[in-house]
C-alpha positions in Angstrom: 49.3 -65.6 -62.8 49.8 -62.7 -60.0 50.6 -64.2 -56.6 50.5 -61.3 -54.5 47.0 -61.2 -53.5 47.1 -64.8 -52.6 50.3 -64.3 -50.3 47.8 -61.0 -48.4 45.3 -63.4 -48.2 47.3 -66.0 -46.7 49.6 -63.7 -45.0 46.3 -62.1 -43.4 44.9 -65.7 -42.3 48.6 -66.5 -40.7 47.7 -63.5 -38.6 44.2 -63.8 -37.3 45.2 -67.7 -36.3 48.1 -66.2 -34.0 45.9 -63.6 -32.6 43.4 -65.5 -31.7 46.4 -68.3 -30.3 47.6 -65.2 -28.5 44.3 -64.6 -26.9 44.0 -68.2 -25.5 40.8 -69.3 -25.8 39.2 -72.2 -25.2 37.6 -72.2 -28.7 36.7 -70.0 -32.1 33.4 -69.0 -33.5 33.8 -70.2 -37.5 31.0 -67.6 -38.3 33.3 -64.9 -36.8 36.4 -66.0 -38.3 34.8 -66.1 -41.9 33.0 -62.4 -41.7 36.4 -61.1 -40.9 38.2 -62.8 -43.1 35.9 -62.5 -46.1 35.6 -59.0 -45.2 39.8 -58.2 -45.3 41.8 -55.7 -47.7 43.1 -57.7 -50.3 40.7 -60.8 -49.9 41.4 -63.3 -52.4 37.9 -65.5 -52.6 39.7 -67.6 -55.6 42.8 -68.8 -53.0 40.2 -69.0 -49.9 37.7 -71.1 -51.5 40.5 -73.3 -53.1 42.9 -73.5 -50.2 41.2 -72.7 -46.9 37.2 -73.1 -47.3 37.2 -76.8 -47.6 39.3 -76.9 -44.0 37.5 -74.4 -42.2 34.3 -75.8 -43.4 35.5 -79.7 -42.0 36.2 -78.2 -39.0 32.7 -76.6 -38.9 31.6 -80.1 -39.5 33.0 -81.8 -36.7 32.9 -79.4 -33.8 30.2 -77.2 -35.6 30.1 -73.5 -34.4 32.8 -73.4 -32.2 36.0 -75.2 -32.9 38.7 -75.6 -30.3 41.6 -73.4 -30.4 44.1 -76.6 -30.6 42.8 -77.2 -34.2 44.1 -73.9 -34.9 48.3 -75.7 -35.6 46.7 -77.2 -38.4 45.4 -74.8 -40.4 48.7 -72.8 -39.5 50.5 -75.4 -41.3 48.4 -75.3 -43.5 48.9 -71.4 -44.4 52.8 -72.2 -43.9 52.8 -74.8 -46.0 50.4 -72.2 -49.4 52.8 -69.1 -48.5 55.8 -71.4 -48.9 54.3 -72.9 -52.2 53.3 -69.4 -53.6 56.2 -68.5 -53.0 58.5 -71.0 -54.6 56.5 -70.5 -57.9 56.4 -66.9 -57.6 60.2 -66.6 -56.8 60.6 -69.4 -59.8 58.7 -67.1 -62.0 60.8 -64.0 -61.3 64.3 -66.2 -61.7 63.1 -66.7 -64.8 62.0 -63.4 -66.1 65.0 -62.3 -65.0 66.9 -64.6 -67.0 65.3 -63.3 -70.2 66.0 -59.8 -69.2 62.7 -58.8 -68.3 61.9 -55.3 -66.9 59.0 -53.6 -64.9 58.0 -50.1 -66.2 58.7 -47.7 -63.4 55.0 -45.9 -64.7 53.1 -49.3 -64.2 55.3 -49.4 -60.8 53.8 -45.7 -60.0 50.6 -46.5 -60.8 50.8 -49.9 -58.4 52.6 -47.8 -55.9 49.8 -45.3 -56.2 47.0 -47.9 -55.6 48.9 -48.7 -52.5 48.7 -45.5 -51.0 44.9 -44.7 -51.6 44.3 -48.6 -50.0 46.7 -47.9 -46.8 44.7 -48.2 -43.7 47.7 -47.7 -41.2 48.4 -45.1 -39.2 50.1 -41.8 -40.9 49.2 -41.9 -44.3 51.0 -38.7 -45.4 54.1 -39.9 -44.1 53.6 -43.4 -45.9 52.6 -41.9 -49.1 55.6 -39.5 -48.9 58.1 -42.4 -48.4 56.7 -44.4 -51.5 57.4 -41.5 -53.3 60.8 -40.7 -52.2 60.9 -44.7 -53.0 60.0 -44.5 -56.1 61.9 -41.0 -57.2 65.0 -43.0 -56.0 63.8 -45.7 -58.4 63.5 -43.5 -61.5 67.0 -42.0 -60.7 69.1 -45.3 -60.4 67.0 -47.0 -63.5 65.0 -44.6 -65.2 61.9 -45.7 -66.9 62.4 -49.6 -66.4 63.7 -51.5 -63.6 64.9 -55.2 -63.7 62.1 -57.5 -62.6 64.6 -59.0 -59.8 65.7 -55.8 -58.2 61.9 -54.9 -58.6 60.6 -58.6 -56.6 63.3 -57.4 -53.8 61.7 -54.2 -53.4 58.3 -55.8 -53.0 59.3 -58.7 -50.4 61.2 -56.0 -48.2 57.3 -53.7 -48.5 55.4 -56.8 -47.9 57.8 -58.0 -44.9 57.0 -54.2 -43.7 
């Protein structure tokens, strides 16, 4: 079971309901929020139809089109609540890989590292591509081809908190 695209995808959601807190108004088109979020890197229709679609769409149902920007706190717990989940099985999942001695191979790392890079919509992409290389260089040199799963899980929460 990967977990990372669900964490983007809620990760993502957590985001757009504090922007559009931040922007104080009175209410939210549902319409809107869906294109956008349907529409978002790493989209993950498996957790939003499971997880989010059946809120969204209750809201929809009792305010229809445009739903108050106080019933936003809920579905922020909401997203709290799935991140914190996902995140207790993930870390569970890694403890116990880690246990076993399990290892990631520093090539499928690349190759992951190298999806990343063609994906990146921020600004400077040179300079982002350059320092996952130096990343992973330093990698290679401390571990060579394999690195524990645990030191490799770090890696990733420190680049997703980024």
């Amino acid at each position: 079971m990967c977990f990372f695209p669900a964490v983007a995808l809620l990760n993502y959601f957590s985001r757009k309901l504090q922007e559009r807190r931040r922007k104080a108004q009175q209410a939210f088109d549902v319409d809107e929020f869906r294109r956008e979020l349907l529409s978002s890197d790493g989209f993950d229709r498996e957790v939003y139809d499971r997880d989010l679609k059946p809120v969204v769409d209750r809201l929809e149902a009792q305010y229809g089109r445009l739903v108050p920007t106080s019933e936003l706190a809920s579905l922020q717990h909401l997203v709290a609540a799935k991140i914190s989940d996902v995140e207790t099985r993930r870390q569970a999942v890694i403890d116990r890989e880690a246990a076993k001695g399990g290892t990631i191979a520093m090539t499928a790392l690349r190759r992951r590292m190298d999806e990343a890079k063609l994906t990146y919509n921020g600004p400077n992409r040179d300079l982002f591509s350059g320092e996952l290389d130096s990343l992973l260089d330093s990698l290679s040199a401390k571990y060579g081809d394999t690195i524990p799963v645990d030191q490799a899980y770090a890696l990733m929460k420190r680049l997703e908190a980024s």
